[in-house]
N, C-alpha and C positions, 0 to 999 in steps of 0.2 A: 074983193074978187082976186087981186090979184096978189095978196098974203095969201090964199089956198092954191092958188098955180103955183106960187114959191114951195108951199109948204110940201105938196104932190110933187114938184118936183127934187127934192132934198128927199124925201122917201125914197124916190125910184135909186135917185143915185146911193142913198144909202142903200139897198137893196141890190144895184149893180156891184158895189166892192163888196159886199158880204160875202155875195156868190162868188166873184174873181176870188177870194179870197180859201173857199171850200177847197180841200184838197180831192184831187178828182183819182178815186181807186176803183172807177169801173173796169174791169176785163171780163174777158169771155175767155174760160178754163177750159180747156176739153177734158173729155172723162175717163180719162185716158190713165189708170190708176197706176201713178210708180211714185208708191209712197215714199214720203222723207219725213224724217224728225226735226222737230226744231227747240229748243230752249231759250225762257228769260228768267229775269228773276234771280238772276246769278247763274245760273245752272241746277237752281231749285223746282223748275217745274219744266214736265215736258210734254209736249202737244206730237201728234201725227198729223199729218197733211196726206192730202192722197195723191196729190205732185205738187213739185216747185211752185206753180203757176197761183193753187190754193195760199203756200205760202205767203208769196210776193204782195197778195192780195191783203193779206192778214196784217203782214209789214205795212201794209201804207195805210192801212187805219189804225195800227198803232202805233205808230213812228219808229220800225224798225225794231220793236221788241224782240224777236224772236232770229237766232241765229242757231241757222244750221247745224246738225251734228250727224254722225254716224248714227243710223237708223238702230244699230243693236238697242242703243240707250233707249229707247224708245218700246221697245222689245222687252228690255229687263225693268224700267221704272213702271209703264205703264200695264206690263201683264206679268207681275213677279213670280205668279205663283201658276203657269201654263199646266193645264190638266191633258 
């Protein structure tokens, strides 16, 4: 009996640092569209966000991949060929 109270509780605590440990990238964006471009990958691929706020979000589940740019590039990589 009392190796499964140990055991339940080495669980729990394992399960309390896992979670301490989760990086926490909840927000609440408003929808408030002023888009921004961002790049990783060297400057080989580029993503739109529809604000900052999207960005920031993106950054903290991926640890900061993505850094800012002048929206044109974003304009000219991602719609090369505007009809």
């Amino acid at each position: 009996m009392k190796f499964l109270i140990f055991v339940l509780f080495a669980l729990a605590c394992l399960l309390a640092v896992s979670n301490a440990q989760k990086k926490k990238c909840d927000r609440i964006c408003t929808q408030q569209i002023q888009p921004c471009c961002a790049t990783n990958n060297r400057g080989r691929t580029y993503r739109r966000f529809s604000n900052s706020c999207y960005l920031a979000i993106a950054n903290c589940q991926t640890n900061n991949s993505y850094k800012r740019v002048d929206l044109s590039r974003c304009q000219r990589y991602l719609n090369p060929n505007p009809k």
